[in-house]
C-alpha positions as CSV (number, residue, x, y, z in Angstrom):
1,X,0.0,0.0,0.0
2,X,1.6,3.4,-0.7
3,X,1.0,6.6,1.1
4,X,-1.4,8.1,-1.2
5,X,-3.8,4.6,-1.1
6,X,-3.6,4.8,2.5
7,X,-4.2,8.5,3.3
8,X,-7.0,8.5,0.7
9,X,-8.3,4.7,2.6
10,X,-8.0,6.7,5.7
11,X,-10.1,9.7,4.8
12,X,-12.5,7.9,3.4
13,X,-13.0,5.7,6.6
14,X,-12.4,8.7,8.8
15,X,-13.4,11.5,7.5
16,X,-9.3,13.0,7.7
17,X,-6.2,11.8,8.9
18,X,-7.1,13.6,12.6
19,X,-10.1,11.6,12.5
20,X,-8.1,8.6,11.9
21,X,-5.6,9.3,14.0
22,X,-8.0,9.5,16.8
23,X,-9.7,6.4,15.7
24,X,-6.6,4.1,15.4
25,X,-4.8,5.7,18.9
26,X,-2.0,6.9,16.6
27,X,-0.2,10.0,15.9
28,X,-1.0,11.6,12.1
29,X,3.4,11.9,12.5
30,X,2.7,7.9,12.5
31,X,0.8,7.8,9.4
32,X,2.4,10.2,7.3
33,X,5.9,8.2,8.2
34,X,4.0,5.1,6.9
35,X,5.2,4.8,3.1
36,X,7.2,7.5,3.4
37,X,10.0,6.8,5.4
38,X,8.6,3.4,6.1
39,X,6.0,1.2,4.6
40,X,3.0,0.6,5.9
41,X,2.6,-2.7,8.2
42,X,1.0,-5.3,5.5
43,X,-1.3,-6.5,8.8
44,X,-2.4,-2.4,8.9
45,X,-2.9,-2.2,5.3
46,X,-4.9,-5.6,5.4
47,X,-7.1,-4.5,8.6
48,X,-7.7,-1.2,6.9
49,X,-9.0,-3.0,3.9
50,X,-10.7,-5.2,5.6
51,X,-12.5,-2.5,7.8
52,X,-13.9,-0.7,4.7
53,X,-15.1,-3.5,2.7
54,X,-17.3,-4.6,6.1
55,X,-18.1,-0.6,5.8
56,X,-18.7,-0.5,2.1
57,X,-16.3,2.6,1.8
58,X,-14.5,2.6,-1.3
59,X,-11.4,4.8,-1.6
């Protein structure tokens, strides 16, 4: 998952990377490091999925 699939997964589940932020107990320092200087955890990109196909929300 890059940076721009999971910000825009994020917003669409959260309403903004605060909201998410918030929602996942996380700093938005946390997810903008994610595929940046870091990739994203495959188990976080695969919950995240999973979260908004059980939600309907598609990015």
């Amino acid at each position: 998952m890059t940076r721009a699939e999971l910000e825009t997964l994020l917003i669409a589940l959260f309403g903004s990377l605060g909201g998410a932020a918030v929602a996942l107990d996380t700093s938005r320092f946390t997810i903008r490091a994610w595929g940046r200087d870091n990739p994203v955890p495959p188990a976080v990109a695969s919950l995240l999925r999973m979260l908004a196909a059980e939600r309907g929300v598609t990015p």
